[in-house]
VOBA-1610 file (N, C-alpha, C; in pm, whole numbers, padded with zeros to 5 digits, always signed):
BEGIN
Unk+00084-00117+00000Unk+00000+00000+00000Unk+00090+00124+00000Unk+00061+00225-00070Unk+00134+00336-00088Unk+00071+00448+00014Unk+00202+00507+00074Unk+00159+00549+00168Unk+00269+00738+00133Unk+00247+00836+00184Unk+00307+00996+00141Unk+00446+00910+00158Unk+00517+01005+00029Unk+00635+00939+00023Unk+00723+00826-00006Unk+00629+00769-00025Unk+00714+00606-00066Unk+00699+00612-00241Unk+00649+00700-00295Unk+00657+00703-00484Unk+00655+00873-00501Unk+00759+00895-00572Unk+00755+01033-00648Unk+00777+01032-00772Unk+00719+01148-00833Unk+00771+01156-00960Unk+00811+01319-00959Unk+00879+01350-01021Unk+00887+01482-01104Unk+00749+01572-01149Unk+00754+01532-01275Unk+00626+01572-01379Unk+00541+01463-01384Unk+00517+01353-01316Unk+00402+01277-01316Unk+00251+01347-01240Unk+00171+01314-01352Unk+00014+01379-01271Unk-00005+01521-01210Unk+00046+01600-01271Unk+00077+01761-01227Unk-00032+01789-01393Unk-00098+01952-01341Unk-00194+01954-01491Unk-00173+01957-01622Unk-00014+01992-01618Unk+00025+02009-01830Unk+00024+01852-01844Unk+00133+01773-01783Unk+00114+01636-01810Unk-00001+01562-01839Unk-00092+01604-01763Unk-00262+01569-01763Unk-00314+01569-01914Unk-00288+01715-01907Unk-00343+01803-02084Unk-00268+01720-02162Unk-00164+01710-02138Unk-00102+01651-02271Unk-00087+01528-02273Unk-00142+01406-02177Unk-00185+01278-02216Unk-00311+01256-02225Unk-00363+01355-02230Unk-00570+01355-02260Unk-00562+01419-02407Unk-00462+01540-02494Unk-00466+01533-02575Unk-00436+01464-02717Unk-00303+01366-02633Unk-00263+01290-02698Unk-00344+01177-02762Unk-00455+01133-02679Unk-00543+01028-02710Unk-00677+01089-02792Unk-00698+01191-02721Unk-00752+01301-02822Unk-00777+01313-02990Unk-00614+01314-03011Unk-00554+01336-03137Unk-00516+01190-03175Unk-00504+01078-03116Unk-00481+00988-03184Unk-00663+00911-03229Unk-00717+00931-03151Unk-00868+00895-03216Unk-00947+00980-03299Unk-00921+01109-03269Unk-00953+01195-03354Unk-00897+01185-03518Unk-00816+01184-03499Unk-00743+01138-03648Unk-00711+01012-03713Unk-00779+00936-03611Unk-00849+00790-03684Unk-00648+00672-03647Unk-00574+00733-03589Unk-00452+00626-03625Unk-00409+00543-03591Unk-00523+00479-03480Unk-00528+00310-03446Unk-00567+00274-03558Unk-00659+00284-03625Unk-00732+00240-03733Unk-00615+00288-03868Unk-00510+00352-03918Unk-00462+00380-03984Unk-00288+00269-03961Unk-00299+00260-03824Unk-00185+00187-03771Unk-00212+00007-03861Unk-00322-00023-03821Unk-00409-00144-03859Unk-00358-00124-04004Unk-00429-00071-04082Unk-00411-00035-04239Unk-00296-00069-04306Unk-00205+00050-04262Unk-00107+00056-04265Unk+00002-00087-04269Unk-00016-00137-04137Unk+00065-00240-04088Unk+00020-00343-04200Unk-00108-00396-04220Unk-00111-00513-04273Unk-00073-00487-04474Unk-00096-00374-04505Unk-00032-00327-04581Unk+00147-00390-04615Unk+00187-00303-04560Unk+00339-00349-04530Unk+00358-00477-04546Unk+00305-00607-04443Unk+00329-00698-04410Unk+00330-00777-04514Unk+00143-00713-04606Unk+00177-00795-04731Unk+00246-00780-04840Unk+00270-00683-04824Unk+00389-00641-04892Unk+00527-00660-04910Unk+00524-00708-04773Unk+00664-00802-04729Unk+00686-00903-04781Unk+00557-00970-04709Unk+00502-01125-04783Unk+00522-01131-04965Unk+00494-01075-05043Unk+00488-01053-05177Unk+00602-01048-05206Unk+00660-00954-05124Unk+00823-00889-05202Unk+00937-01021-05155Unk+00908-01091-05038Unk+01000-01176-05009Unk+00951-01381-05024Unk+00841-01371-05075Unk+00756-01472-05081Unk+00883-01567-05214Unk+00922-01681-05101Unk+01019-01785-05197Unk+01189-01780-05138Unk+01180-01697-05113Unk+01309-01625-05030Unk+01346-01712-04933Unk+01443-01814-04980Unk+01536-01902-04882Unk+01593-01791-04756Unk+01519-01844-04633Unk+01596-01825-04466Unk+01436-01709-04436Unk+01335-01683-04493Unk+01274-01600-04441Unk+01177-01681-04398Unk+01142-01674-04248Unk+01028-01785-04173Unk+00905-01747-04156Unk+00896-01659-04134Unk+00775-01559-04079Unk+00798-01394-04100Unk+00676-01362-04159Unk+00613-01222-04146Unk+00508-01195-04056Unk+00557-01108-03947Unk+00391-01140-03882Unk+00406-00959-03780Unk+00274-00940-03711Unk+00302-00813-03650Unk+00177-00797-03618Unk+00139-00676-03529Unk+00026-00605-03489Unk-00002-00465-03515Unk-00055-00419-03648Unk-00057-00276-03621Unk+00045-00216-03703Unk+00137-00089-03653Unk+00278-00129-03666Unk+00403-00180-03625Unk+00389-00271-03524Unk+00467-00339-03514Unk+00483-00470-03569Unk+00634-00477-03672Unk+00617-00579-03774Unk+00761-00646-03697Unk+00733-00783-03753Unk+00882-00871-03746Unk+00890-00928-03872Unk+01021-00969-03902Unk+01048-01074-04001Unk+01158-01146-03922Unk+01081-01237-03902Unk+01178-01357-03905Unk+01266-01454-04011Unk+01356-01489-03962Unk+01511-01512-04026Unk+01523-01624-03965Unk+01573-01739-04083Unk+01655-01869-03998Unk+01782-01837-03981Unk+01855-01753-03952Unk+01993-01740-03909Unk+01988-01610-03851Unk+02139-01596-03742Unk+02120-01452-03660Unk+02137-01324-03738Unk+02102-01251-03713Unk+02106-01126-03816Unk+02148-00977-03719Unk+02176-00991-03621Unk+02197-00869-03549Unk+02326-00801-03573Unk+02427-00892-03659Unk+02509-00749-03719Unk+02482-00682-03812Unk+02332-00725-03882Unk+02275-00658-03961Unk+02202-00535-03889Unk+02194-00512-03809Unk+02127-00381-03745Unk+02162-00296-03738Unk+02075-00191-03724Unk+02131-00025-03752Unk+02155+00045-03878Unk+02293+00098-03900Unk+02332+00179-03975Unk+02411+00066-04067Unk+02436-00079-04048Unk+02480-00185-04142Unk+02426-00229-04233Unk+02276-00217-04238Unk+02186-00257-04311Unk+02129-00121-04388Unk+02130-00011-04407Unk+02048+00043-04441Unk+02078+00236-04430Unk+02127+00318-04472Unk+02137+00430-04430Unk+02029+00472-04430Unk+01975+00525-04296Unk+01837+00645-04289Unk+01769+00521-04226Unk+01763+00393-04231Unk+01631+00319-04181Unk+01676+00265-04060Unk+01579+00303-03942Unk+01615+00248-03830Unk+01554+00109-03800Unk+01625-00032-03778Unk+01566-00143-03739Unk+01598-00165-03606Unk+01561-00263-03554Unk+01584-00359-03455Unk+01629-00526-03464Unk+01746-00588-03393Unk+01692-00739-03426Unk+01668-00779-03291Unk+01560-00854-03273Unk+01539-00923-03146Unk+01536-01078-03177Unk+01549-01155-03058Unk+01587-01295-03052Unk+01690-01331-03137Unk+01752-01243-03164Unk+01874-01284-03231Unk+01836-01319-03401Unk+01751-01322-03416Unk+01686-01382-03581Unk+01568-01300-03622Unk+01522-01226-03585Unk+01419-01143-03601Unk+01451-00951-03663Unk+01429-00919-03751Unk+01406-00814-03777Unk+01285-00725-03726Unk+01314-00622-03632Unk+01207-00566-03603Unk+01163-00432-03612Unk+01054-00378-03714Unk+01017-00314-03747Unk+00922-00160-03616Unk+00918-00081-03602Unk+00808+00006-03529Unk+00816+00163-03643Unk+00744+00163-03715Unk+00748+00299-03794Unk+00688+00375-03751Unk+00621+00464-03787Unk+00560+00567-03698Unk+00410+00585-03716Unk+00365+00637-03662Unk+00197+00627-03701Unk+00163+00714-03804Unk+00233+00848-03871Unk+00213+00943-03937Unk+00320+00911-04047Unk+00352+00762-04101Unk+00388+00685-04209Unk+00321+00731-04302Unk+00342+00768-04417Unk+00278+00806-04570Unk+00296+00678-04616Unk+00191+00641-04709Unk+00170+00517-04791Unk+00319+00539-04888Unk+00330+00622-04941Unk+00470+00642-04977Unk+00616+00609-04953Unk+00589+00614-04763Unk+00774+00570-04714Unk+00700+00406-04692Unk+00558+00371-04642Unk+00530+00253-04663Unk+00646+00195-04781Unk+00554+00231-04897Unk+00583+00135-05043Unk+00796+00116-05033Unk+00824+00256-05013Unk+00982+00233-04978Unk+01023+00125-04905Unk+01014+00172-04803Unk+01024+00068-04671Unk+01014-00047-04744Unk+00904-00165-04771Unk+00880-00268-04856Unk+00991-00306-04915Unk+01009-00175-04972Unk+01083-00217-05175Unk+01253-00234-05085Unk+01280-00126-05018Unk+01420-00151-04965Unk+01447-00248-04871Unk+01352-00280-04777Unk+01384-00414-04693Unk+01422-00513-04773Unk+01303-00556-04844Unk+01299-00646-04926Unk+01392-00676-05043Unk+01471-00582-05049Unk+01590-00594-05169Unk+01716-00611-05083Unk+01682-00550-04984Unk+01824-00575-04866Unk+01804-00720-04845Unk+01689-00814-04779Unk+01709-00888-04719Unk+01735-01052-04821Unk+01685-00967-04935Unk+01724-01085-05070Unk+01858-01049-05029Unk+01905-00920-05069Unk+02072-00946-05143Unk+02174-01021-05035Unk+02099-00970-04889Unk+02188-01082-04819Unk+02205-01217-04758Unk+02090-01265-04842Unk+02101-01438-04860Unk+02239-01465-04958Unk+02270-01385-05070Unk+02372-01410-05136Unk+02501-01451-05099
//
């Protein structure tokens, strides 16, 4: 049981913080981008799927939203970062996984990129 003093924060629960996590949700339903996240994501994914569909070592495409993975039968984490890709930020988790989080205010545009350049990266380095 929490009792004065045993939890502080700084800027936790003070009124701008308030405003600005009530607007935040605000603006994310207001402008529809759970529902654009959805779109979006499965977009991509099949897109993934398409662009890498046959592709010796790729196991799985799968994700929620925007959060995407591609899974890899071999480790890939010196592929991360700035090794794979100038300008595109990845992740690898479990050691075999490529992991994707783009942003919610993604243009169908860096979408179709995204796609076309993963997908040419992750062919060329089966080679």
């Amino acid at each position: 049981m929490f009792k004065p003093g045993n939890h502080g924060s700084t800027f936790g629960g003070n009124p701008l913080a308030c405003v600005a996590a009530l607007t935040t949700i605000d603006v994310i339903e207001s402008d529809g981008l759970m529902e654009r996240a959805a779109s979006l994501g499965e977009s991509i994914r099949g897109g993934l799927r398409h662009a890498l569909a046959g592709v010796a070592g790729v196991v799985d495409i799968r994700g929620d939203g925007l959060m995407i993975g591609i899974e890899l039968d071999r480790p890939c984490g010196d592929r991360s970062g700035r090794h794979w890709l100038p300008g595109l930020l990845i992740n690898v988790t479990a050691d075999k996984v490529v992991r994707l989080l783009p942003p919610l205010v993604m243009s169908d545009a860096e979408a179709a990129e995204l796609v076309t350049l993963l997908g040419r990266l992750i062919k060329d380095s089966r080679a």
